[in-house]
N, C-alpha and C positions, 0 to 999 in steps of 0.2 A: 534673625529668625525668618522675616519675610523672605530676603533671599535663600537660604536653605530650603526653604517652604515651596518655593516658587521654581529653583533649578530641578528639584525633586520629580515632580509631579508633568515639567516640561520633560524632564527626558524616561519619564515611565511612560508619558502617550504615546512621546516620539517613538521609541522602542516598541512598543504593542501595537502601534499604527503598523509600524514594517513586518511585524510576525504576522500579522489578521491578512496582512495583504497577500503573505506566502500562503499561510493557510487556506486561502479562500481559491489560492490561485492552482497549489495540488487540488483541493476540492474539484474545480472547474476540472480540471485535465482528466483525473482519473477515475470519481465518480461516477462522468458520463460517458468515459471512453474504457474503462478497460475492469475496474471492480467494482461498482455498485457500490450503494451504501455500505454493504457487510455481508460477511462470509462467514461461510460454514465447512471446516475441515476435519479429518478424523484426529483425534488428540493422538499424536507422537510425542517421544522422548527427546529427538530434533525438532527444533520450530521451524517451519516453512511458510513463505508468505507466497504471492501469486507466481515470483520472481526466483524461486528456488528456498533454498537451505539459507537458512541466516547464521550458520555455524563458519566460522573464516578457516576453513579447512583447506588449504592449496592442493591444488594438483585431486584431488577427488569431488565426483559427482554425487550430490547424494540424491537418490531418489523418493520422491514422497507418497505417502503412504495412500490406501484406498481409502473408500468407504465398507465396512463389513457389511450392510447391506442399506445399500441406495435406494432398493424398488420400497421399502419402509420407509427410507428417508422422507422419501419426497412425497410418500401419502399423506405423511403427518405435515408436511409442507402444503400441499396442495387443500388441506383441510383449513390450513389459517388464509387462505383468499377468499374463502366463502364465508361463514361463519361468524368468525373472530374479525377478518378485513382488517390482518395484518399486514399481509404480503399483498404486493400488486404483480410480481413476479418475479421467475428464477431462472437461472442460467449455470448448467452443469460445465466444468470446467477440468481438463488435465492441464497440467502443467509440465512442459518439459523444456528443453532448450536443445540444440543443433547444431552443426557445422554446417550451411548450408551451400552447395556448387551447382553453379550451371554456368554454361555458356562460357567456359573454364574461368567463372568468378566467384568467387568465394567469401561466405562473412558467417559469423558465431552470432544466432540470435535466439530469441527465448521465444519459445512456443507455448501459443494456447492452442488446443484440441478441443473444436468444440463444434454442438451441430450449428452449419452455419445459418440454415434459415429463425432458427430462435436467439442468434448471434445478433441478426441484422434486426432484431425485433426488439432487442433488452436495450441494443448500444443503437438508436435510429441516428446518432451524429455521424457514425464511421459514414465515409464517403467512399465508395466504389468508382474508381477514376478509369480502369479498364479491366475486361473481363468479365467474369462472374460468378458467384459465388457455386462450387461444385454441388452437384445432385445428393440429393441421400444417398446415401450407403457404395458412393461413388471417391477417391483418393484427390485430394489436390490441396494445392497450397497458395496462401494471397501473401504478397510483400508488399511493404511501405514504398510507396513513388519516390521517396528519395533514393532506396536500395535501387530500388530495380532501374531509374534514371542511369543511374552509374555503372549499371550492368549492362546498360542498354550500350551507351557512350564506348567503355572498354570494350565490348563484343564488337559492335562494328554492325550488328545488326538493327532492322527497322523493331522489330518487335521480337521479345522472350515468351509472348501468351504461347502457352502449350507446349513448350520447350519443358526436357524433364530436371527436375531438380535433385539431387543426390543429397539427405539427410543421415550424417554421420554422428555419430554422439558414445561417448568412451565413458567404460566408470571401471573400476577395480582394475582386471584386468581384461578385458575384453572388450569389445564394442558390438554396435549396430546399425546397420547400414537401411535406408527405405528410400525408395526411386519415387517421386510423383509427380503429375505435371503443373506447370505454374499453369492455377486457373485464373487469377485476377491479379490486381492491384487496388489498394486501398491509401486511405492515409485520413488522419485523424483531424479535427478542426484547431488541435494546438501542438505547439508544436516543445514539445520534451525530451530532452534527452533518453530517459527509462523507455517511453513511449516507443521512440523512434527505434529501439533496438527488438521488439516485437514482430511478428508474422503468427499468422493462422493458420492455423491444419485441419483436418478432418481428425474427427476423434480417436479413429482405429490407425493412425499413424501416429499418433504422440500415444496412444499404449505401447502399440508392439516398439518405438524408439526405448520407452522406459519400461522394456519389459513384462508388462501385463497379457502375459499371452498363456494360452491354456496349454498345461505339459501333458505330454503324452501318456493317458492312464493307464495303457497294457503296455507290456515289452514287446517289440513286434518280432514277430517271430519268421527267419530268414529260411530261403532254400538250400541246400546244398550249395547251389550254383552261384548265389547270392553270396553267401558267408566265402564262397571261395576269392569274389572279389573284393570282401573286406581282409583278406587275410592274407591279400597278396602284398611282397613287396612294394615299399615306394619305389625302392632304389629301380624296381625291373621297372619301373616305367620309364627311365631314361639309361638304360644300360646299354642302345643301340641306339647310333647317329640317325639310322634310320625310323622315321616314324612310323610306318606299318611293320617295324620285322617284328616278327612271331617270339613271344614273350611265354612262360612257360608260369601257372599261379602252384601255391599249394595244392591244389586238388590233383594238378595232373594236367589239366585243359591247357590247351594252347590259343592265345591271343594274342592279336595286335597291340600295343599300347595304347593307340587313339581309340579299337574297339573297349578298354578294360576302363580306360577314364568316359565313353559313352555309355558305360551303360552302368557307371556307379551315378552317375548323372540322371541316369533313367531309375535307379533303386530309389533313389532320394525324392524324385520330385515325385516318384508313382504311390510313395508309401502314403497310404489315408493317414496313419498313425503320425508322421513327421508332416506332413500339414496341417493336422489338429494341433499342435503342440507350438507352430507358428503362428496361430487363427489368437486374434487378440480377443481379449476377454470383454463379453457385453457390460453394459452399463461399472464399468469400472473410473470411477471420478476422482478427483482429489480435493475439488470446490464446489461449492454453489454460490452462486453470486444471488445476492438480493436488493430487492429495491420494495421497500416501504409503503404502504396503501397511504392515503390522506394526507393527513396532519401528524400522522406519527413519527418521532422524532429518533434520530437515529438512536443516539443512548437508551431510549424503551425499547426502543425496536429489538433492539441486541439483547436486554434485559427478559423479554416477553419469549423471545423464539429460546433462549438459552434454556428457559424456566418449562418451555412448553417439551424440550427436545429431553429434559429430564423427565420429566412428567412418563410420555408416550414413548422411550427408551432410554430405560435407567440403566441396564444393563451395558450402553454403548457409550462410552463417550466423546463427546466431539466440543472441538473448539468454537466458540461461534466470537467473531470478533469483527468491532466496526472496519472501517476502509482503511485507517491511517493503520491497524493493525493488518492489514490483509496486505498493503504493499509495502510497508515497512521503510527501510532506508533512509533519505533525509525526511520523508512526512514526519516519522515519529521526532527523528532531530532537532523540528522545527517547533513540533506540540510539546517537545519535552523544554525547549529553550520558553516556550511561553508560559509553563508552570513554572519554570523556577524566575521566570521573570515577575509573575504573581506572588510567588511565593516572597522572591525580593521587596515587595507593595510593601508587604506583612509588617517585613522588616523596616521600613523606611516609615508609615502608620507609628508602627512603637517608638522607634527613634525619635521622629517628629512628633509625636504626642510628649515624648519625657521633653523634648527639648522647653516645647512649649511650652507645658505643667509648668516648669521650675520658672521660666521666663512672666509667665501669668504670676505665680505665688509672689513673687517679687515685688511688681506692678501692683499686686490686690493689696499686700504688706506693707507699702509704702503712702498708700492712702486709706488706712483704716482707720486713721482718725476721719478722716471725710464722713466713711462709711458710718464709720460709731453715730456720726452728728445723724446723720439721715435718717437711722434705726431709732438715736433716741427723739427726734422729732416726729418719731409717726409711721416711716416709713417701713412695708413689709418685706419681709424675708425675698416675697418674690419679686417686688422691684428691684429688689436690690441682684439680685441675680437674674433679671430680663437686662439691667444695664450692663453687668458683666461680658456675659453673654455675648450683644451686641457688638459687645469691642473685641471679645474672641473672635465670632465671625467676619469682622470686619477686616483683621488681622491676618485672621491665619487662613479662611474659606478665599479670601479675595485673594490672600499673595498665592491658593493653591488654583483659583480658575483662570486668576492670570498667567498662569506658567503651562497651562493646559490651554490658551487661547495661543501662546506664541505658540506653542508645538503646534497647534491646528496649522499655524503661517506657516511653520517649518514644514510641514507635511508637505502642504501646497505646495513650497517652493522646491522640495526634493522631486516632485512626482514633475514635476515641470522642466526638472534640466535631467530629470533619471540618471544620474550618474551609474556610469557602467565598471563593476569590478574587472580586472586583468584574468584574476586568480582563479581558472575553469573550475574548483570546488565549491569557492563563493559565490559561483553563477548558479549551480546545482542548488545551494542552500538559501539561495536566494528567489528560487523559484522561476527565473528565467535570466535575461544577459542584463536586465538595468535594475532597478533599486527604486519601490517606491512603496507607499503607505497607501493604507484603505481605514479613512476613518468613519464610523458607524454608530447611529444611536446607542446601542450597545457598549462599546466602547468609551460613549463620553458619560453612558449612566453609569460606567463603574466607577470612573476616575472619579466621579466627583459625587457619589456615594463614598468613597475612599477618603475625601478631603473630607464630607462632614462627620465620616467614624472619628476623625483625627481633631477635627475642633470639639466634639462631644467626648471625645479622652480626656483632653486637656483641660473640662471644663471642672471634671469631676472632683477632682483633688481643691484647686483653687475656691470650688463655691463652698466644700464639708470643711475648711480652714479658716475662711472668713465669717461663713454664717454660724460658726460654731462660737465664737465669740461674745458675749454679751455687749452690747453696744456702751455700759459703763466702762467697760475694761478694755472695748474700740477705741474708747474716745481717751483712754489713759495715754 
């Protein structure tokens, strides 16, 4: 029993030591670098975290949804900083992702669209290593120093600042193209995989990539002369080797071919109508990132704003979910491996309590003539079960904080050689390239809350068995 008692409880610390440490260790990275406590998105029938679609759909982009109306959102947000001193702050976020080329170098990364001077205000760890963050209402884009390092190296050149970047991004069937210049470099104070595959944008670049841009509300209505150059052959634009010979459209008119493709070039860019309908749509978000006034704890936090956002628009609803739900991936992996490792306690609590029971019934059964003599000498019910008691705890509480003391050593001694997994998913799930525990008052109050649920199980049966006896009938 001691040994079962004592392996048990060693390898549930050891175990919960190495999750608290991942946990704590997503916490650090993504908290302060890239989501905040909790977010707030519009409820879809797809779930989207900050990082795309969590649907495993190959080969399709799926785009996430707006807000139906953001300038109310964020009233009734802006109203819990004063007041209520819920919120300490917010950060409006698009989400999109990109093929991004410059300097004929190329890499797929996930875009945030966000203004940057309230960027550099929510997240003050990002580090701006060159450059600058772009103007209001002005286009540009920051890369991680490791990206742009490599870009640098490959090009051959001293510096990519202001050099343009070509953002490419495909869904159904179609795609969209947006040129802008690299304004900085950044990079974050840890260093992550998920992280590392990020860049930022200006906000009216991650709409018009994913499409939030305003359609043209009238038909626009063509000249003669106009309509003649939509309704001219394609094929007469190359039906002469020559490129100025005199090409003949539907209407009748004669032109050049370099003049008929100049001045469909000139239809399109002149039309007000066809640049209203390119012009990206204002305040169109997909997040808001938050972070917490005081002492409030992230589970109210998310509980109070969910409750308030019902309250002040019942008619809209939106998702409001902590961090581990907002980047989703291995955090939740790692929170879900920690509950069912809790949940395992539960299990090991019951198991180790029956084992015990019967092991105690036995020990109390085999000396009830003792007991009888004690009770008929005088002794009460409650000595007799303070002595009990005492040999449970002695038993089962010590062989449980002895196996919770070596795990403490084993912790020590793992964080100390950090053993490095091969397996590049175990490094991902592991929260970085070595292997170690974080053990924490928290952690040692549960374990051994856990031990004395389990001696206070065990005690239960053995003391309504023995004290139930009359001490003539003990001592038979």
């Amino acid at each position: 029993m001691i040994i079962i008692m004592g392996l048990s409880f060693f390898l549930l610390f050891g175990v919960n030591s190495i999750l608290a440490f991942i946990d704590a260790s997503f916490s650090s990275a993504y908290v302060d670098n890239v989501s905040g406590q909790a977010s707030i998105s519009p409820e879809s029938e797809n779930s989207f975290t900050l990082f795309g679609s969590e649907a495993l759909l190959v080969g399709e982009y799926l785009i996430p949804p707006v807000f139906d109306d953001y300038e109310r959102l964020n009233d009734a947000l802006n109203e819990t900083t004063g007041e209520e001193e819920l919120l300490s702050s917010t950060l409006p976020v698009v989400s999109s992702a990109a093929q991004l080329k410059t300097a004929g170098q190329s890499s797929a990364r996930s875009l945030f669209g966000v203004d940057f001077d309230s960027y550099a205000s929510f997240f003050p760890h990002v580090q701006l290593v060159h450059g600058s963050y772009p103007h209001p209402g002005t286009s540009g884009i920051l890369i991680q120093k490791n990206l742009y390092d490599q870009f640098v190296e490959r090009s051959g050149k001293d510096s990519l600042i202001g050099e343009p970047v070509t953002l490419t991004v495909a869904y159904e069937s179609s795609f969209t193209i947006r040129e802008v210049p690299l304004a900085g470099v950044y990079e974050y104070p840890v260093d992550d995989d998920l992280l590392n595959r990020v860049a930022l944008v200006d906000a009216d670049t991650a709409r018009g990539l994913n499409g939030y841009v305003y359609g043209a509300s009238e038909t626009s209505v063509l000249e003669d002369s106009q309509q003649g150059l939509i309704d001219s052959s394609v094929d007469d634009l190359f039906a002469s080797p020559q490129p100025d010979s005199a090409v003949t459209d539907e209407t009748g008119s004669t032109a050049s071919a370099d003049g008929i493709l100049s001045e469909i070039d000139s239809l399109f860019s002149n039309n007000e109508s066809i640049a209203e309908s390119a012009r990206p749509v204002s305040n169109a978000w997909n997040f808001v990132l938050l972070r917490f006034a005081g002492r409030v704890s992230e589970t109210r936090g998310v509980q109070r704003i969910d409750s308030l956002l019902a309250q002040k628009m019942p008619e809209i609803e939106h998702d409001v979910r902590d961090w581990r739900r907002s980047i989703g991936g291995n955090v939740l992996i790692v929170w879900f491996l920690r509950i069912l490792i809790n949940i395992g306690i539960i299990f090991v609590i019951v198991g180790a309590s029956s084992v015990s029971m019967n092991a105690i019934v036995l020990s109390v059964l085999e000396r009830k003539n003792e007991i009888g003599t004690m009770r008929a000498m005088g002794a009460p019910k409650s000595k007799v079960a303070t002595l009990i008691s005492y040999e449970v705890g002695i038993v089962i509480l010590g062989s449980a904080l002895l196996g919770i003391v070596l795990s403490v050593a084993g912790v020590g001694i793992v964080n100390s050689l950090q053993p490095r997994p091969d397996n590049y998913y175990l490094q991902l799930l592991f929260g970085g390239s070595s292997i170690r525990g974080q053990i924490t008052s928290e952690l040692l109050v549960f374990h051994i809350g856990a031990a004395l649920l389990v001696s206070v199980i065990s005690l239960i049966y053995p003391l309504k068995k023995i004290l139930g006896l009359s001490p003539v009938r003990a001592m038979q």
